[in-house]
Each structure stands twice: as C-alpha cells, then as structure tokens.
N, CA, C and O of each residue as an XYZ file, in Angstrom:
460
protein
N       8.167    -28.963    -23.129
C       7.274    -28.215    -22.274
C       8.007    -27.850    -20.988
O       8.902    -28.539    -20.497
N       7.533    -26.668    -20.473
C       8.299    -26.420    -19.179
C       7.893    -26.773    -17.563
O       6.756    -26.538    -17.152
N       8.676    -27.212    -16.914
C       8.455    -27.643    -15.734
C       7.313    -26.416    -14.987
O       7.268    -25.200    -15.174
N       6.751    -27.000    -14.402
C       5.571    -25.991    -13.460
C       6.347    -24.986    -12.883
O       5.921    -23.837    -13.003
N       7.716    -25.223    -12.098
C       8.161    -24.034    -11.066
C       9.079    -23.631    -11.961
O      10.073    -23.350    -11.292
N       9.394    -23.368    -13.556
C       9.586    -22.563    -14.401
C       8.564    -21.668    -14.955
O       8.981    -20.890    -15.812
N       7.256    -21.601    -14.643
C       6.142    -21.160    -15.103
C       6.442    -19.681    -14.845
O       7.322    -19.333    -14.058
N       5.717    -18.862    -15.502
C       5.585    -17.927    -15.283
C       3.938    -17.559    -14.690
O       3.225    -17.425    -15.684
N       3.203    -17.376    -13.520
C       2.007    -17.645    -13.365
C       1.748    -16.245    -12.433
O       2.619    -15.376    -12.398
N       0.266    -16.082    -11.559
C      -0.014    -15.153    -11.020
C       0.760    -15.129     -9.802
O       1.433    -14.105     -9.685
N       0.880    -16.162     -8.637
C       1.583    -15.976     -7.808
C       3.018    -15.404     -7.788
O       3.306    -14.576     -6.924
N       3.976    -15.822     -8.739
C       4.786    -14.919     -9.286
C       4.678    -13.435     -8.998
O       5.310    -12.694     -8.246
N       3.580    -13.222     -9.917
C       3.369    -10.979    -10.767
C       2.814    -11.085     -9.231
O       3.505    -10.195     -8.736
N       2.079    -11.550     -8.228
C       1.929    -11.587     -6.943
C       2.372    -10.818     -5.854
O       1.916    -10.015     -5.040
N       3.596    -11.449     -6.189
C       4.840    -11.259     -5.235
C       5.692    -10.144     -5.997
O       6.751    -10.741     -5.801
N       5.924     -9.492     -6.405
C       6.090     -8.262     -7.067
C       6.134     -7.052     -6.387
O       5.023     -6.937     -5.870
N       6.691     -6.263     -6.158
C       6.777     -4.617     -5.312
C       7.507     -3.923     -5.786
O       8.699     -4.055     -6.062
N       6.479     -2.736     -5.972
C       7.819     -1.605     -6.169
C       6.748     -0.413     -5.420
O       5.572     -0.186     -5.703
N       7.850      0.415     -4.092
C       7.703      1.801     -3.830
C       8.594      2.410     -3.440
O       9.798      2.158     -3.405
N       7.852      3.496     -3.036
C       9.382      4.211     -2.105
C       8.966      4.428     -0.678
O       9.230      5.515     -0.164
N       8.424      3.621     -0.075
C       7.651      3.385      1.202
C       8.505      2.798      2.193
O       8.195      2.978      3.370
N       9.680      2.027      1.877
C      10.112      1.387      2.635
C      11.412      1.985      3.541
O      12.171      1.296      4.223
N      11.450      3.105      3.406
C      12.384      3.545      4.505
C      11.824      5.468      4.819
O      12.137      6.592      4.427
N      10.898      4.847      5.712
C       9.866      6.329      5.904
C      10.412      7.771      6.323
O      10.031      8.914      6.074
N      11.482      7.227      7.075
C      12.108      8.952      7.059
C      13.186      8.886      5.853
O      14.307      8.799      6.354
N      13.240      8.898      4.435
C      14.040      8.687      4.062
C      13.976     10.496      2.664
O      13.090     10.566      1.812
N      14.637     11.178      2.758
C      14.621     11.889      1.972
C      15.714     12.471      0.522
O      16.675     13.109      0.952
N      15.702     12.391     -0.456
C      14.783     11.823     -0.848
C      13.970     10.662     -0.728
O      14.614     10.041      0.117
N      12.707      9.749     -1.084
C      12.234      8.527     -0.817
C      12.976      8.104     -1.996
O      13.217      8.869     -2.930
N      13.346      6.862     -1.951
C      14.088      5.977     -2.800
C      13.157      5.033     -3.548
O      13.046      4.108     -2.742
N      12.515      4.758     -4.479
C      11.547      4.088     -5.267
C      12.773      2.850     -5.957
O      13.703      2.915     -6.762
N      12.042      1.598     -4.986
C      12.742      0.788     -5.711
C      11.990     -0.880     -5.161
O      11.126     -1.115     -4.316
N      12.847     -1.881     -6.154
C      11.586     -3.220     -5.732
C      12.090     -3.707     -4.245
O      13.251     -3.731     -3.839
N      10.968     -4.065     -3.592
C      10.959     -4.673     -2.172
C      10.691     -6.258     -2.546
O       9.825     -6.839     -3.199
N      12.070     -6.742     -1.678
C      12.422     -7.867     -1.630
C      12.068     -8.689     -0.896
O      12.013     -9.781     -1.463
N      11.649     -8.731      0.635
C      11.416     -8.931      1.798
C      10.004     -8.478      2.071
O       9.629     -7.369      2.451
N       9.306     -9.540      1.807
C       7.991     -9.258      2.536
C       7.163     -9.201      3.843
O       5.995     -8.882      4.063
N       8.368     -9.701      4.783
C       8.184     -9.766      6.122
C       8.015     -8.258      6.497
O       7.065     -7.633      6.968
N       9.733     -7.769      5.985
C       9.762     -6.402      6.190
C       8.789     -5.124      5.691
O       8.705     -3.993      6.171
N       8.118     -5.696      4.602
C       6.952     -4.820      3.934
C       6.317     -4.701      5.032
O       6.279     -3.693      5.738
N       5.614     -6.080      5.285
C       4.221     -6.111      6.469
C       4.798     -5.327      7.800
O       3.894     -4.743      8.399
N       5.799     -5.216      8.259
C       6.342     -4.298      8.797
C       6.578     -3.098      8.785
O       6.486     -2.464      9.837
N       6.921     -2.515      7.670
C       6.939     -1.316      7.888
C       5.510     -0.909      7.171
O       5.745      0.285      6.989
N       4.395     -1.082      6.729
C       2.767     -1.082      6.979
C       2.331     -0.934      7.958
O       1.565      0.007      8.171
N       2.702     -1.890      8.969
C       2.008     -1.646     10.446
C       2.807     -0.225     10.884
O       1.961      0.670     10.875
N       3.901      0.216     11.198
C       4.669      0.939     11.441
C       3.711      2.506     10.654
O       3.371      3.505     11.288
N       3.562      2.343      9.691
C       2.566      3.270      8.633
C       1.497      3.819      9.701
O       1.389      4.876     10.323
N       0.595      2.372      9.622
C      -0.468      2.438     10.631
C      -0.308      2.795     11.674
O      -0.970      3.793     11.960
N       0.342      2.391     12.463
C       0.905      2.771     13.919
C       0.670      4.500     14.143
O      -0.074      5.114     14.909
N       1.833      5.047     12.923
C       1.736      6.693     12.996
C       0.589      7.175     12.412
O       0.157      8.301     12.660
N      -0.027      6.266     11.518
C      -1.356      6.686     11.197
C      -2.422      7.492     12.710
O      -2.875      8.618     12.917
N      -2.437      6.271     13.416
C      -2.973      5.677     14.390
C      -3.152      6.690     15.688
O      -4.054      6.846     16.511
N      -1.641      7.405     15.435
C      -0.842      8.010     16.687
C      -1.834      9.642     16.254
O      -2.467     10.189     17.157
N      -1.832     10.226     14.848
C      -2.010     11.506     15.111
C      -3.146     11.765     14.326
O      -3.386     12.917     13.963
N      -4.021     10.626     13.961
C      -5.541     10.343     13.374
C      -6.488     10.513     14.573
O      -6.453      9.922     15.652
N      -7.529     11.665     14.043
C      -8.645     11.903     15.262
C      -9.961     10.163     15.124
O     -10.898      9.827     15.848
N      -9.366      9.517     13.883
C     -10.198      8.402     13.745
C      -9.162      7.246     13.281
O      -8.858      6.905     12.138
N      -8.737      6.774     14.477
C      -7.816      5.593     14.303
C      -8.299      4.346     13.328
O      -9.329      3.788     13.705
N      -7.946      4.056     12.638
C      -7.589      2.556     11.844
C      -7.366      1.253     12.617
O      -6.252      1.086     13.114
N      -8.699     -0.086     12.837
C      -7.962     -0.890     13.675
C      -8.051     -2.196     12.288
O      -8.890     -3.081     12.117
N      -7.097     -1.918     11.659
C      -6.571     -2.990     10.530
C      -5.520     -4.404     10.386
O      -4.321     -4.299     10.646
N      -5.977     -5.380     10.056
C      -5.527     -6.543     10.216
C      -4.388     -6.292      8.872
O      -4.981     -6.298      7.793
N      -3.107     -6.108      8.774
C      -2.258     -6.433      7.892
C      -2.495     -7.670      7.098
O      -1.404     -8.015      7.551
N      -2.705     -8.243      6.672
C      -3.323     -8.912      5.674
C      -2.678     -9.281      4.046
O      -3.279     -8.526      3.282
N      -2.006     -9.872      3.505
C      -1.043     -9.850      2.712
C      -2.157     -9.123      1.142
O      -1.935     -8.085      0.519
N      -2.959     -9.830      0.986
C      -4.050     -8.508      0.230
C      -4.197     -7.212      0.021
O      -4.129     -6.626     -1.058
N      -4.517     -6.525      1.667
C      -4.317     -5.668      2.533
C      -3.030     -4.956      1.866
O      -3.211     -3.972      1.148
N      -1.446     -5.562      2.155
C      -0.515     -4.702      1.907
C      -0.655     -5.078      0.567
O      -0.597     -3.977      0.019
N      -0.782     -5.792     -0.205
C      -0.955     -5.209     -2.007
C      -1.689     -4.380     -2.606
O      -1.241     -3.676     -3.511
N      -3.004     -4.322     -2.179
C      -3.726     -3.031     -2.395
C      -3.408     -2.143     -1.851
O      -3.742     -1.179     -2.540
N      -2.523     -1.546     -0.223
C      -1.786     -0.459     -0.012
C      -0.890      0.284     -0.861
O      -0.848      1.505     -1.013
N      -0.238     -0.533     -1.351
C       1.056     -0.523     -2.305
C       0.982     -0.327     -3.221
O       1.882      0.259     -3.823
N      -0.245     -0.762     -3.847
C      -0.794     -0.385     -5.346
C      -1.015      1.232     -5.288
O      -0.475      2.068     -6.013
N      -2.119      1.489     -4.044
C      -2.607      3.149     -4.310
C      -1.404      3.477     -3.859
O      -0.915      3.815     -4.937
N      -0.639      3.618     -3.163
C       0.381      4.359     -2.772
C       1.131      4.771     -3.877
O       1.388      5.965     -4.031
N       1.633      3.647     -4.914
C       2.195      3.682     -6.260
C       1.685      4.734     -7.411
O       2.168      5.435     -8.300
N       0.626      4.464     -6.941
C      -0.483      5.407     -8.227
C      -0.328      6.875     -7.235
O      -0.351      7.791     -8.057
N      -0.229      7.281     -6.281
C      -0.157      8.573     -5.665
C       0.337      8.918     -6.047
O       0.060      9.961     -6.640
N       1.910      8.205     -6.079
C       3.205      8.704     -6.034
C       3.254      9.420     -7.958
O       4.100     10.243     -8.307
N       2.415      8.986     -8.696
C       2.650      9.437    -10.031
C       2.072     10.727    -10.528
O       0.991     11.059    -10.042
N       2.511     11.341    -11.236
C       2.061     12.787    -11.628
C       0.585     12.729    -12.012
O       0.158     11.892    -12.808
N      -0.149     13.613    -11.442
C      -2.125     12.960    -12.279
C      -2.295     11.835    -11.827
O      -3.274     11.316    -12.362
N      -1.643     10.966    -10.832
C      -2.028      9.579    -10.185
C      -3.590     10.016    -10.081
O      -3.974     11.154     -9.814
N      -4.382      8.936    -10.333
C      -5.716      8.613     -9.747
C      -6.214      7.435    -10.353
O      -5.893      6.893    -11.411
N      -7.248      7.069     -9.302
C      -7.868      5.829     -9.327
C      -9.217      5.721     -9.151
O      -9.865      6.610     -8.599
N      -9.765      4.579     -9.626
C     -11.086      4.181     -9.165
C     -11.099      2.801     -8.693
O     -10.826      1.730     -9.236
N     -11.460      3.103     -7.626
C     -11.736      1.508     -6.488
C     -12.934      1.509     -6.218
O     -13.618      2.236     -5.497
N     -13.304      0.076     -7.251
C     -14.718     -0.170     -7.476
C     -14.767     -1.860     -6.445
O     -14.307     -2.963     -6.740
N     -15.723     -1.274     -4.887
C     -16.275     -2.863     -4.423
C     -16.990     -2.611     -3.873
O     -17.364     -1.454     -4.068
N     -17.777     -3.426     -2.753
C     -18.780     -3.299     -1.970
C     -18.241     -2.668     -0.484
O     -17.092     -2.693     -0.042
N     -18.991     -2.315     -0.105
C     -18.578     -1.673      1.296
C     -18.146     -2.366      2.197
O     -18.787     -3.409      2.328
N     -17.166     -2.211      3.019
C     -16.452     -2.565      3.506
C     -15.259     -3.849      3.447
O     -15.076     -4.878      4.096
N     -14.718     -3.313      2.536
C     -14.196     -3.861      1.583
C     -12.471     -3.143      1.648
O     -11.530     -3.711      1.095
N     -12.359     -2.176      2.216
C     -11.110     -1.747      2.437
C     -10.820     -0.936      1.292
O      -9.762     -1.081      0.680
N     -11.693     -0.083      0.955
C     -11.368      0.234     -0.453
C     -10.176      2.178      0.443
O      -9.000      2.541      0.482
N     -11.531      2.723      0.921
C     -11.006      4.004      1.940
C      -9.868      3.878      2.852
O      -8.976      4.708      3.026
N     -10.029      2.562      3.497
C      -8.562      2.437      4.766
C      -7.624      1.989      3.799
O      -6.599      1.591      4.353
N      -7.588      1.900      2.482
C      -6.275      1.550      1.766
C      -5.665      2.577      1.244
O      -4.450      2.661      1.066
N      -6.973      3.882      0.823
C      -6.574      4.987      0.537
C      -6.092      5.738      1.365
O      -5.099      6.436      1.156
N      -6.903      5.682      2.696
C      -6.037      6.726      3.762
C      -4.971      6.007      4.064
O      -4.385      6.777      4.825
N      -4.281      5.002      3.984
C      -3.135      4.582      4.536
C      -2.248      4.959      3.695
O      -1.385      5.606      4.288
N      -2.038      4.864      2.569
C      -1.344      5.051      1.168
C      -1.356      6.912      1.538
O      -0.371      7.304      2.163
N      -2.250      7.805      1.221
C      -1.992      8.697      1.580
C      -1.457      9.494      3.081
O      -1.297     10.680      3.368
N      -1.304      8.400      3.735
C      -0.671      8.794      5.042
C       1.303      8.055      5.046
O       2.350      8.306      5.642
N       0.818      7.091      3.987
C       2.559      7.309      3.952
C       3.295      8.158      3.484
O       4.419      8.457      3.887
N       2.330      8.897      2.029
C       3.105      9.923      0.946
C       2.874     11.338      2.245
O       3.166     12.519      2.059
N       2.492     10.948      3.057
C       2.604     12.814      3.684
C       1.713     13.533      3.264
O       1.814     14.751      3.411
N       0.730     13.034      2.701
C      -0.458     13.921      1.785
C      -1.445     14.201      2.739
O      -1.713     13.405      3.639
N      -2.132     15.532      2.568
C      -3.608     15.229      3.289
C      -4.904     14.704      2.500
O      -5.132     14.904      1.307
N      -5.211     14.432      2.845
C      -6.808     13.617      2.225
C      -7.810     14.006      3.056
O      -8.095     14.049      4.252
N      -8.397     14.369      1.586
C      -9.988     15.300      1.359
C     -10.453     14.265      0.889
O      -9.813     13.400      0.291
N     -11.734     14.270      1.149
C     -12.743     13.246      0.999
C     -14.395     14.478      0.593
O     -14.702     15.558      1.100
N     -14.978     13.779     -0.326
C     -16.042     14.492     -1.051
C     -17.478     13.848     -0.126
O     -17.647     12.629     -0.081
N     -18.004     14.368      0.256
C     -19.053     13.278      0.995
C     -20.287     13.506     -0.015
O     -20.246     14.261     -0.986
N     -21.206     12.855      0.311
C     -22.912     12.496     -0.617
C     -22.910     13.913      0.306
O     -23.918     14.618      0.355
C-alpha cells in the first residue's frame, strides 16, 4: 500500500495551474503551468488593481486562494475557442467578480444581459 504523501488526492489536482495570465504585458501571452503561488496571488491583485484603476465600478475583493482558482478557471475557459460557462451559486458568491476579473485580464469587454 502506498504511503499517504505518495497519494494522489484533491489537494494535489488543487494546486494545479495553467494560464497565460501570468506575465500581463506579454505578447504573445504564453499559456503555461504556474508554479509559484505567491506570485499568482500577485499578479491577481495586480489584475484587480488595473481592473480597479479604469472600472466606473471598482471591485473591493479579498484575494482568497478559492478566489484565485475560480479566477483561473474562467479565465482558462475564455481563453478557448466557444469558451463558455455556467456558474451555478447563490448570490453573492463571487460568481460575476470572477467573471469580470477573468475577462479583464483577457482584454475582453463584458456585456452582461440584465432581467
């Protein structure tokens, strides 16, 4: 049988990244796995920050290690041809500030459908 910290478990697939987020003026963007999670939560806030700077409705968001996995996720799914998603939770829940952040790293504008 195998030792526990041979396991293969969730915290593991957890800790996992892949975008091309991590070097924002970078052209082409370079899509590749992020190693350094300090530096993730860093360059997120940095995201936010410019979010922040030229948004008529600023974002006041706690980085949150959650937070940057669900960023990272929609951002991922943007980045794909026909990317789309459904983010199913209760309100206020970060489902929108994950989307506008993700679409404020890809350079995209975001339209929003209202009731």
């Amino acid at each position: 049988m195998a030792d526990s910290s041979d396991s293969f478990n969730e915290s593991i697939l957890r800790n996992i990244f892949f975008g091309n987020y991590m070097e924002p003026d970078a052209d082409p963007k370079v899509y590749d796995e992020v190693t350094d999670m300090d530096l993730l939560e860093t360059k997120i806030q940095y995201y936010l920050n410019e979010y922040n700077l030229l948004s008529k409705t600023p974002m006041n968001i706690v980085m949150f290690k959650y937070a940057v996995e669900h960023i990272s996720r929609v951002s991922r799914i943007l980045q794909q041809d026909s990317g789309h998603a459904l983010l199913v939770g209760i309100g206020g829940s970060g489902r929108n500030s994950a989307t506008k952040m993700a679409a404020s790293m890809a350079d995209y504008e975001l339209y929003q459908v209202r009731k």
